[in-house]
C-alpha positions as a Markdown table, in Angstrom:
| # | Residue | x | y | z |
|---|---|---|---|---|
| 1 | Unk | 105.1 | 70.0 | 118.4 |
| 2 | Unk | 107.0 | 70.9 | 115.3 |
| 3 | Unk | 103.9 | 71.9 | 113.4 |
| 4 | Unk | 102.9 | 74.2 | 116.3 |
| 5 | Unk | 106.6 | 75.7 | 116.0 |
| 6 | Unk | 106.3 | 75.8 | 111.8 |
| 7 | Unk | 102.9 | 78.0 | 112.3 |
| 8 | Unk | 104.7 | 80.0 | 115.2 |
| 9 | Unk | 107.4 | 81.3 | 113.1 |
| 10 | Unk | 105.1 | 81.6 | 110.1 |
| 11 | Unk | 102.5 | 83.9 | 111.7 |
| 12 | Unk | 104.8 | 86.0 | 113.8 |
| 13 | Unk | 107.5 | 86.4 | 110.4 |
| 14 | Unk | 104.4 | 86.9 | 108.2 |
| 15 | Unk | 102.9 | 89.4 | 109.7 |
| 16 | Unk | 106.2 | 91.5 | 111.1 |
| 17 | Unk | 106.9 | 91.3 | 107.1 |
| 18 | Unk | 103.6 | 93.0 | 106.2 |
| 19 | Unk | 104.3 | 95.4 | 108.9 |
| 20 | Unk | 107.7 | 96.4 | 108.1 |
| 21 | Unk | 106.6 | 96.5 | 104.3 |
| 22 | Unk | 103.7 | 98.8 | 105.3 |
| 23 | Unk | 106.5 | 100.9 | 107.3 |
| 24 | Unk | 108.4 | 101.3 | 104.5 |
| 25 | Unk | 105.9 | 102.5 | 102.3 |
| 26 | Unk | 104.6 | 105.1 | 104.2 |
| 27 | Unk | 108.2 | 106.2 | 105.4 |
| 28 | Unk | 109.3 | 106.7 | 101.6 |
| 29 | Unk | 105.7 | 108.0 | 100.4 |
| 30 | Unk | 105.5 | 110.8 | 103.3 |
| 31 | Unk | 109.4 | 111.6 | 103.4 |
| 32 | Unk | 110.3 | 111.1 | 100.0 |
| 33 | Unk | 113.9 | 111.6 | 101.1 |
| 34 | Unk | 114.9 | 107.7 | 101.6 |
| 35 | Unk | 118.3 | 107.0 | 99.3 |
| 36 | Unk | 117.7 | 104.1 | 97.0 |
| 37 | Unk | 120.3 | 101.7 | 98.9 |
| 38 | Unk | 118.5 | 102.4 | 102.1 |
| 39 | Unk | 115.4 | 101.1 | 100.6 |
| 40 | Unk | 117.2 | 98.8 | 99.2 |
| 41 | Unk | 118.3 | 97.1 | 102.4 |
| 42 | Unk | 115.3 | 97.1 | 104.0 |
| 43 | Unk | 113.2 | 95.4 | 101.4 |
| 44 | Unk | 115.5 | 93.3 | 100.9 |
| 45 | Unk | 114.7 | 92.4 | 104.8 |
| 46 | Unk | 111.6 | 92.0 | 104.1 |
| 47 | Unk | 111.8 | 89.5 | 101.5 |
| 48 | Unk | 114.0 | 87.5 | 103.9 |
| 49 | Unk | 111.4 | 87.5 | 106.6 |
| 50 | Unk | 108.5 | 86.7 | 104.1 |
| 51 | Unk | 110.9 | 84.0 | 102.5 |
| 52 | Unk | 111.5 | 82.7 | 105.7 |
| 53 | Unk | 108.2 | 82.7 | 107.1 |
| 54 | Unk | 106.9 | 80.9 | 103.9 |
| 55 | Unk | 109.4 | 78.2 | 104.5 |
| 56 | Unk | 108.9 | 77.7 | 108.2 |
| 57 | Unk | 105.3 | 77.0 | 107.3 |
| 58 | Unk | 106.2 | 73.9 | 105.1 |
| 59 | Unk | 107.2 | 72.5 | 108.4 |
| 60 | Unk | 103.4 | 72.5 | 109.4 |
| 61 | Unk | 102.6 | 70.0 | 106.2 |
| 62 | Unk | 103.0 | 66.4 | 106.0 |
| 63 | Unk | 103.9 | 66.4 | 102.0 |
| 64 | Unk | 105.6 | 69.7 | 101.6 |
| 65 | Unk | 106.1 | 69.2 | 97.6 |
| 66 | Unk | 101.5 | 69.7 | 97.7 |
| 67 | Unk | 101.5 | 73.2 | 99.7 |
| 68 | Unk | 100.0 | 74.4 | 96.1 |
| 69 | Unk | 97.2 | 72.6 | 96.6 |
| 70 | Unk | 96.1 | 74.3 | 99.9 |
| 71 | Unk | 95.4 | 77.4 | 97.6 |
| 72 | Unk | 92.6 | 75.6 | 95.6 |
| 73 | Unk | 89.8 | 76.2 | 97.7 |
| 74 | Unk | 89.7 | 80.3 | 97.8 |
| 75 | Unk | 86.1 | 80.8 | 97.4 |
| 76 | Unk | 85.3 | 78.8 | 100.9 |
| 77 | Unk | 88.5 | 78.5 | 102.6 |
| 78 | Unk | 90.1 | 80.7 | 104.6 |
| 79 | Unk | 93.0 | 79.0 | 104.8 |
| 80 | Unk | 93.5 | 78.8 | 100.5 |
| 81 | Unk | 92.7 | 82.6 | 100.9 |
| 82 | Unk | 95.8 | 83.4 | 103.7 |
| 83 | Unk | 98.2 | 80.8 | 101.3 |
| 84 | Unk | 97.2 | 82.9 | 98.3 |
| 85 | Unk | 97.1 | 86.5 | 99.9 |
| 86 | Unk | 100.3 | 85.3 | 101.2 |
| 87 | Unk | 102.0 | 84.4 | 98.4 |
| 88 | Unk | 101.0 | 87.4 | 96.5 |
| 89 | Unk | 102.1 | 89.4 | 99.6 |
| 90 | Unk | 105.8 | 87.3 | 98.8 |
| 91 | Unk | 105.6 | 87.9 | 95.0 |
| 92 | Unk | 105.1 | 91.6 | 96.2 |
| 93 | Unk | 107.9 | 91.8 | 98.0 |
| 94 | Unk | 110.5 | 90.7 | 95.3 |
| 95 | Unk | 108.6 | 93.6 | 92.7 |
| 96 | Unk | 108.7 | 96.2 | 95.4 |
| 97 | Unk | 112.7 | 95.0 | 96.2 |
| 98 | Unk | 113.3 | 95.0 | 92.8 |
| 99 | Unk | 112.4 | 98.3 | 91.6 |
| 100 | Unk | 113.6 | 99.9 | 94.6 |
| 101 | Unk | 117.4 | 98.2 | 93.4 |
| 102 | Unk | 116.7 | 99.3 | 89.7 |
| 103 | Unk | 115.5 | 102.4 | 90.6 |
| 104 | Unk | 112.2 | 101.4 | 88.7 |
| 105 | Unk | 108.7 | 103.1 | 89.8 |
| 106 | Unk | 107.6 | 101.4 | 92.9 |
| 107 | Unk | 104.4 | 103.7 | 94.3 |
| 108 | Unk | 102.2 | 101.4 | 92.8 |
| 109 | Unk | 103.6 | 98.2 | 93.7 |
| 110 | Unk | 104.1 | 99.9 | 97.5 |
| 111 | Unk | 100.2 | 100.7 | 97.4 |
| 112 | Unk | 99.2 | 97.6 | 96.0 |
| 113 | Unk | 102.1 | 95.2 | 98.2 |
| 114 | Unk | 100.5 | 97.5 | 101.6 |
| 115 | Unk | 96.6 | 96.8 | 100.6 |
| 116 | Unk | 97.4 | 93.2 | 100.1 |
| 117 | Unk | 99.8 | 92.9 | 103.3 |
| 118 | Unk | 96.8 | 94.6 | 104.8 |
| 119 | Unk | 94.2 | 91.9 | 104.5 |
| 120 | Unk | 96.5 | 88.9 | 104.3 |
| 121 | Unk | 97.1 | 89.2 | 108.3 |
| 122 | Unk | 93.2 | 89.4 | 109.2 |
| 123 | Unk | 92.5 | 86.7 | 106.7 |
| 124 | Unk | 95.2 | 84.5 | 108.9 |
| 125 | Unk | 93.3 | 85.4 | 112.1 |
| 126 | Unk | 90.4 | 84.4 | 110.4 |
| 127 | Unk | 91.6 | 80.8 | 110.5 |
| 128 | Unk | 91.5 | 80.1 | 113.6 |
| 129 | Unk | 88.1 | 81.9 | 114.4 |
| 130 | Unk | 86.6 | 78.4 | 114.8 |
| 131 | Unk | 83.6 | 77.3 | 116.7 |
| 132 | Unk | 85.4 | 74.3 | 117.8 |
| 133 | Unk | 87.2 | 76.0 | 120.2 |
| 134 | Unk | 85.5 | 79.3 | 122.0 |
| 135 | Unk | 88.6 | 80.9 | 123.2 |
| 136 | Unk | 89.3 | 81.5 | 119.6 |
| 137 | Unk | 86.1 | 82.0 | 118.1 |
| 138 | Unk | 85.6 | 85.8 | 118.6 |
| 139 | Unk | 87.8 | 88.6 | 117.6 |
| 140 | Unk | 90.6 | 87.8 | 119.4 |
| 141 | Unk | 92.9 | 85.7 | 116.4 |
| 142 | Unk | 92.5 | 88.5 | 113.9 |
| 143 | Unk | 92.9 | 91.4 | 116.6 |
| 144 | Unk | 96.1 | 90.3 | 117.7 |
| 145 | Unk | 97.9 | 89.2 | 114.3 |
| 146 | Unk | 97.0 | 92.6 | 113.7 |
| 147 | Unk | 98.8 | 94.0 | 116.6 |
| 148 | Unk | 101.6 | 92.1 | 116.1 |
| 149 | Unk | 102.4 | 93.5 | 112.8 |
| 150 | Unk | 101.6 | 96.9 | 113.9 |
| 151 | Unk | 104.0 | 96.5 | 116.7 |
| 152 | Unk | 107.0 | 94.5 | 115.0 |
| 153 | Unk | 106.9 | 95.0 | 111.5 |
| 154 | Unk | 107.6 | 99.2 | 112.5 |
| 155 | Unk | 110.4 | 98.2 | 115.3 |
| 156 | Unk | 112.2 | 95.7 | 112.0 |
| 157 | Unk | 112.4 | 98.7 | 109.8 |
| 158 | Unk | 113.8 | 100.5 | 112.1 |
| 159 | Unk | 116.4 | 98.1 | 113.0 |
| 160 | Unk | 117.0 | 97.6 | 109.3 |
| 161 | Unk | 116.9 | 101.5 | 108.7 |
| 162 | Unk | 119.2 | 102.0 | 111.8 |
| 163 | Unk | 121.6 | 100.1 | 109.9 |
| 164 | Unk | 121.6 | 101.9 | 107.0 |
| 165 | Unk | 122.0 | 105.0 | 109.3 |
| 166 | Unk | 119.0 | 106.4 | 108.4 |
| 167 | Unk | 117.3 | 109.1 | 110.7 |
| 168 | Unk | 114.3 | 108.1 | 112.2 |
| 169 | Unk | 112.4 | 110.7 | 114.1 |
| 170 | Unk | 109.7 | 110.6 | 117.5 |
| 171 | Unk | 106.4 | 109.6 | 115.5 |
| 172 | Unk | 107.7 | 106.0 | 114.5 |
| 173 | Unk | 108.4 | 105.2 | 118.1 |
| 174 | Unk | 105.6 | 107.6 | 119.8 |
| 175 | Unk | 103.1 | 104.6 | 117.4 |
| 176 | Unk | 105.0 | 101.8 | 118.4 |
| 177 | Unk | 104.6 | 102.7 | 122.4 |
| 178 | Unk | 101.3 | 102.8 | 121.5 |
| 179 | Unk | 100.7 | 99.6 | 119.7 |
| 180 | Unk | 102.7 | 97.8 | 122.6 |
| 181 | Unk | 100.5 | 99.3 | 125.4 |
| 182 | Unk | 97.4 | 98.5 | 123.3 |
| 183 | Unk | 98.5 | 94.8 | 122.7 |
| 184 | Unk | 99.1 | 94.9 | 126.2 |
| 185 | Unk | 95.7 | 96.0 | 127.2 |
| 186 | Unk | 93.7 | 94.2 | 124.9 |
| 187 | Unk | 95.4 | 90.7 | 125.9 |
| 188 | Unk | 94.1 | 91.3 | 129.5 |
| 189 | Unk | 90.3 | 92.4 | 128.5 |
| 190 | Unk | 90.7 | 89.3 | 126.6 |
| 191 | Unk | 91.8 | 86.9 | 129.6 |
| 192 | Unk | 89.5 | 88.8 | 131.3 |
| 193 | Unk | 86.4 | 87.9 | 129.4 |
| 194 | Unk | 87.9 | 83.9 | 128.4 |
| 195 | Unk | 87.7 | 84.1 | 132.5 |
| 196 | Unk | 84.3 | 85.1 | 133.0 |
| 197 | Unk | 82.9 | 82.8 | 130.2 |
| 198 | Unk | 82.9 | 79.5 | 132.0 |
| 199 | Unk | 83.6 | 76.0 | 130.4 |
| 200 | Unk | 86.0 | 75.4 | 128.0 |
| 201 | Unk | 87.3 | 79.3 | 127.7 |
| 202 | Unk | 87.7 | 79.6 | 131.4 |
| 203 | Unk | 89.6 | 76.6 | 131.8 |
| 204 | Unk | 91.7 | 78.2 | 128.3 |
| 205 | Unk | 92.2 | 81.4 | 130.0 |
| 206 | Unk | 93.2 | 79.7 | 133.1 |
| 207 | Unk | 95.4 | 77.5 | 131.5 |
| 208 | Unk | 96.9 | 80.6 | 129.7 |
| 209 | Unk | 97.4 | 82.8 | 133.0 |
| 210 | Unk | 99.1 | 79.3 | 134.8 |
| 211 | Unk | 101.7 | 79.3 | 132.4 |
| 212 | Unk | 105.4 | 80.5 | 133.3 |
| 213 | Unk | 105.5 | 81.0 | 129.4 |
| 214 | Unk | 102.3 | 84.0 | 129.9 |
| 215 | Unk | 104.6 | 85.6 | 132.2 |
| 216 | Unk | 107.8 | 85.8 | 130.4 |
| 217 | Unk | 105.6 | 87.1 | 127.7 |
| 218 | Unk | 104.6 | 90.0 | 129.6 |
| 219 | Unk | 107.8 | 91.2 | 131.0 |
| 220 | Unk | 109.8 | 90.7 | 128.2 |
| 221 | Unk | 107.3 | 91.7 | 125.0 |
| 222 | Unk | 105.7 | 94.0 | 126.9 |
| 223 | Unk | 107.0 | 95.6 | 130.4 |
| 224 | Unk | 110.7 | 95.5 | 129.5 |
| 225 | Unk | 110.2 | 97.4 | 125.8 |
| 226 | Unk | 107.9 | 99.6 | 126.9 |
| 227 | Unk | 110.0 | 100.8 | 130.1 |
| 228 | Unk | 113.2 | 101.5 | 127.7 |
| 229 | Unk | 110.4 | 103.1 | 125.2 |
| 230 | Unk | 108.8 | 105.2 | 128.4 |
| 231 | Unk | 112.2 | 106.1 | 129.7 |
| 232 | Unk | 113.2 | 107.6 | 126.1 |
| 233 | Unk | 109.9 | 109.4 | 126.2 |
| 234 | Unk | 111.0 | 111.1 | 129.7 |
| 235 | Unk | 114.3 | 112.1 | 128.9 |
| 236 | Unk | 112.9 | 113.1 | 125.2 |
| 237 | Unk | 115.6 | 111.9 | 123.4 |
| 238 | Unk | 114.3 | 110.2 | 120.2 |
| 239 | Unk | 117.6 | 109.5 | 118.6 |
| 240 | Unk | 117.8 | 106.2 | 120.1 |
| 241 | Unk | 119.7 | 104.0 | 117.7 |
| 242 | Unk | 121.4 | 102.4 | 120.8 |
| 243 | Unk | 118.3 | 101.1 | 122.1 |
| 244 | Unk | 116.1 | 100.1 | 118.9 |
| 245 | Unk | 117.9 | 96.4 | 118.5 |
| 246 | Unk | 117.1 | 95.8 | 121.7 |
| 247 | Unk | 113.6 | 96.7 | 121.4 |
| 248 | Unk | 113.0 | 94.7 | 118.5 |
| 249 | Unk | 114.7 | 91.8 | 119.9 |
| 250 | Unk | 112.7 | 92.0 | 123.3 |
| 251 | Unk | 109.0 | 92.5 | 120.9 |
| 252 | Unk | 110.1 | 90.0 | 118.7 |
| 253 | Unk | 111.0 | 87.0 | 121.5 |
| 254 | Unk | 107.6 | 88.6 | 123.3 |
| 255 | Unk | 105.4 | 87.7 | 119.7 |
| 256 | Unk | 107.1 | 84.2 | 119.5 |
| 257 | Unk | 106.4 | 83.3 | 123.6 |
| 258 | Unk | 103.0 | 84.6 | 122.8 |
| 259 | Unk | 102.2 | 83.0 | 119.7 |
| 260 | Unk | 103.2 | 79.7 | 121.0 |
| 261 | Unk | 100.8 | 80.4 | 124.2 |
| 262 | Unk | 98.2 | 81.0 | 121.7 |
| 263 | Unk | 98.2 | 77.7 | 120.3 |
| 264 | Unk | 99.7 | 76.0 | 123.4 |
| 265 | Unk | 97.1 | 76.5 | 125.6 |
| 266 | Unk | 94.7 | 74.8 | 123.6 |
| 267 | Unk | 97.0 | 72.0 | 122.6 |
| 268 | Unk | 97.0 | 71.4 | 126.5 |
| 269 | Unk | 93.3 | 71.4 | 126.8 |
| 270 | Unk | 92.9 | 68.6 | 124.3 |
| 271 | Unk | 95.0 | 66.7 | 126.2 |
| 272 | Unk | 92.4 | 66.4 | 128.7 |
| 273 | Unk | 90.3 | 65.9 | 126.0 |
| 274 | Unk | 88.1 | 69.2 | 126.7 |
């Protein structure tokens, strides 16, 4: 059960680092009006989140002290290609925090840290796209990590930013309603179709749809953050530093509850020996 909780926290911090790094990027290459302590702080953030993402995966291995040695199979692995992408991704982050402190040129390292960031999280979905199991062997894995760093990795930056005072206008938050309602949508074609399968993916997306933790995922990562988002949009009032930690904190316990379905569900199958 600890392993499953070590890869948990390591997807979900992972890829809401690559998001909020990405966020970043395009925030200081389109504005070009962010104050070097602002960026400062925030990837600075995003270190922490990659650091502690990197050590909560350590938690998944039975001799910590050898995680190096999960990198030596990149040409036919692709789980040596997410440790590697991964790490680079980390070594990335530092650069980019670095130069942003210093005052250094960081374009590069923002273009090159984003690309990176960019095909670390579908090489992590790739993974688990194993024939072993059929609920996981289509597009599903990669799909979602995706739309978790699309959705959380923007809302972290713009708690992180919020802090720092900095004015955020409509687009960030018009994308993130978005991303939320597309995660949203896409998880129930994809129950839907585990459903209409038969055998083992049925009984997975039954499994999924039986579980009280399915349904806390929906209301609180989904219909609670995108009603606050919704009413915003209403009332048009996109100045909504009151409501953004909130947010953030609703999507972010929503990603956990729904990465731990992910590989709960199958956990629970095996159990039955399926």
């Amino acid at each position: 059960m600890m392993g499953e909780w070590a890869l948990v926290l390591f997807t979900v911090f992972s890829q809401m680092a690559a998001g909020a790094f990405v966020s970043l990027w395009v925030l200081d290459t389109v504005k070009g009006n962010m104050k070097e302590a602002t960026g400062t702080f925030v990837s600075q953030g995003v270190v922490l989140a990659m650091g502690l993402g990197l050590l909560a995966s350590l938690g998944h291995l039975g001799h910590p002290l050898e995680a190096y040695r999960a990198s030596a199979h990149f040409g036919t692995s692709w789980l040596s290609r997410e440790v590697v992408l991964f790490g680079l991704f980390f070594f990335l982050t530092v650069v980019y925090y670095w130069q942003w402190r210093t005052g250094g040129a960081r374009r590069l390292v923002g273009i090159i840290g984003s690309l990176v960031a960019l095909l670390a999280v579908p090489t992590s979905g790739m993974v688990y796209v194993l024939a072993a199991i059929p609920a996981w062997n289509n597009f599903g894995p990669i799909l979602f990590f995706l739309l978790t760093a699309v959705t959380l990795g923007p809302l972290y930056a713009a708690v992180l930013l919020m802090i720092k005072q900095y004015s955020l206008g409509k687009s960030l938050f018009q994308f993130v309603i978005a991303a939320l309602a597309c995660s949203c949508m896409s998880f129930a074609l994809y129950l839907s179709l585990l459903i209409s399968a038969g055998d083992v993916a049925a009984l997975t997306g039954w499994n999924t749809m039986l579980s009280i933790t399915f349904w806390l995922r929906l209301f609180i990562g989904w219909i609670a953050p995108l009603g606050i988002l919704g009413y915003v949009l209403a009332r048009q009032q996109w100045h909504i530093s009151r409501y953004v930690i909130l947010v953030f904190a609703l999507v972010l316990i929503g990603e956990l509850l729904g990465r731990e379905l992910f590989y709960g569900s199958v956990v629970a199958l095996t159990m039955f020996g399926l």
